[in-house]
C-alpha positions, 0 to 999 in steps of 0.5 A: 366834220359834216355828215359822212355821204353814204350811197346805198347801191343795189346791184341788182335790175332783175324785176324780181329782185330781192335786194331792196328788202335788205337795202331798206334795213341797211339804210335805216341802221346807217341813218341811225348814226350820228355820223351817216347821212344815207340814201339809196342809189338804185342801178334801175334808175341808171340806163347805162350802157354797156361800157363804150368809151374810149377810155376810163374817165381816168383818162379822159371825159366820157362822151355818153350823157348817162355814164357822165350822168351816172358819175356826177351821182357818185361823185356825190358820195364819200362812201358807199354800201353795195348791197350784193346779189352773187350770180356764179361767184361774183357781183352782177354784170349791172353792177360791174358795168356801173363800177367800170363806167366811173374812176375817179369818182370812186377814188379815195373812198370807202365802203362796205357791203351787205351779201345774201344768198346760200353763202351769203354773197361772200365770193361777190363781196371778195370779188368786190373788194379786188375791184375796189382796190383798183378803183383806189377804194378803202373796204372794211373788214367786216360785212353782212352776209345773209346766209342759209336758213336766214335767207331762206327766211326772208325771202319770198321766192324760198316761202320766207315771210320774215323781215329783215329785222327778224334775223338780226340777232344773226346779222346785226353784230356784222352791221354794226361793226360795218358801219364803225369801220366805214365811219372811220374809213369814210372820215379819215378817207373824207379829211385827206381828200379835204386836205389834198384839196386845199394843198392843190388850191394853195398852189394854184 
């Protein structure tokens, strides 16, 4: 089986993000595996307007030229890992509006996800996860969450100075179980959609 696609989405626009700091770390461990191809996907470079379809691309094709834009990228995936900023207990209205521009492309597949904040993202995450689970996606188990003290560490706006490496005797037990899980999410998910393909151009 060829490399797993792995997209690694920032949820975050604001200009003073912090997420591309643990977007980059996260990239790098994914391409240390064998198995994973990564590359970041930055909602920044999508200008997606708030959803104003008629419908989900479920139903029918989407007429704005971005969204079609956004979900032909997507579709170049088979998993992802969102890297989540938690704004009042859930992912960001970027990143809910980008998951509510595509279906079908997100069917099917598998992701994990890399939070940070006081709680280090866990509600957005649960909150991830519930809208996966509509959109026909596989989550792990395990996710990286960037907490307390650590976050406080590594990011500017609180006086951190760390890097991201720095704190990964804290975090990169979680990482590494990530990555296992959603390698082998992503290829049992990648071999059945292979399989489903060639049974659909069987019967053609």
């Amino acid at each position: 089986m060829s490399k797993l696609k792995i997209g690694v989405i920032i949820s975050s626009t604001r200009p003073t993000r912090f997420g591309e700091k643990p977007a980059q770390w996260i990239l790098d461990k994914a391409n240390e595996r064998p198995e994973i191809h990564a590359e970041i996907v930055d909602l920044r470079d999508f200008q997606l307007p708030f959803f104003d379809e008629m419908a989900s691309n479920a139903w029918m094709p989407s007429q704005n030229a971005e969204a079609v834009r956004w979900q032909n990228k997507i579709s170049e995936f088979d998993g992802f890992i969102f890297v989540v900023a938690e704004y009042n207990r859930a992912i960001t209205g970027a990143l809910k509006n980008a998951l509510d521009q595509a279906y079908v492309n997100w069917n099917k597949k598998a992701f994990g996800a890399v939070g940070y904040g006081t709680v280090g993202g866990a509600r957005a995450i649960e909150n991830l996860r519930t809208i996966g689970i509509e959109l026909q996606m596989a989550s792990t188990r395990s996710a990286v969450h960037i907490a307390g003290a650590d976050f406080m560490a590594v990011h500017p706006g609180f006086g951190g100075t760390k890097a991201i490496s720095e704190i990964e005797a804290s975090i990169g037990n979680s990482a590494k179980d990530m990555l296992d899980q959603l390698i082998w999410w992503g290829e049992a998910a990648k071999s059945a959609r292979e399989d489903d393909a060639a049974t659909a151009k069987a019967a053609e």
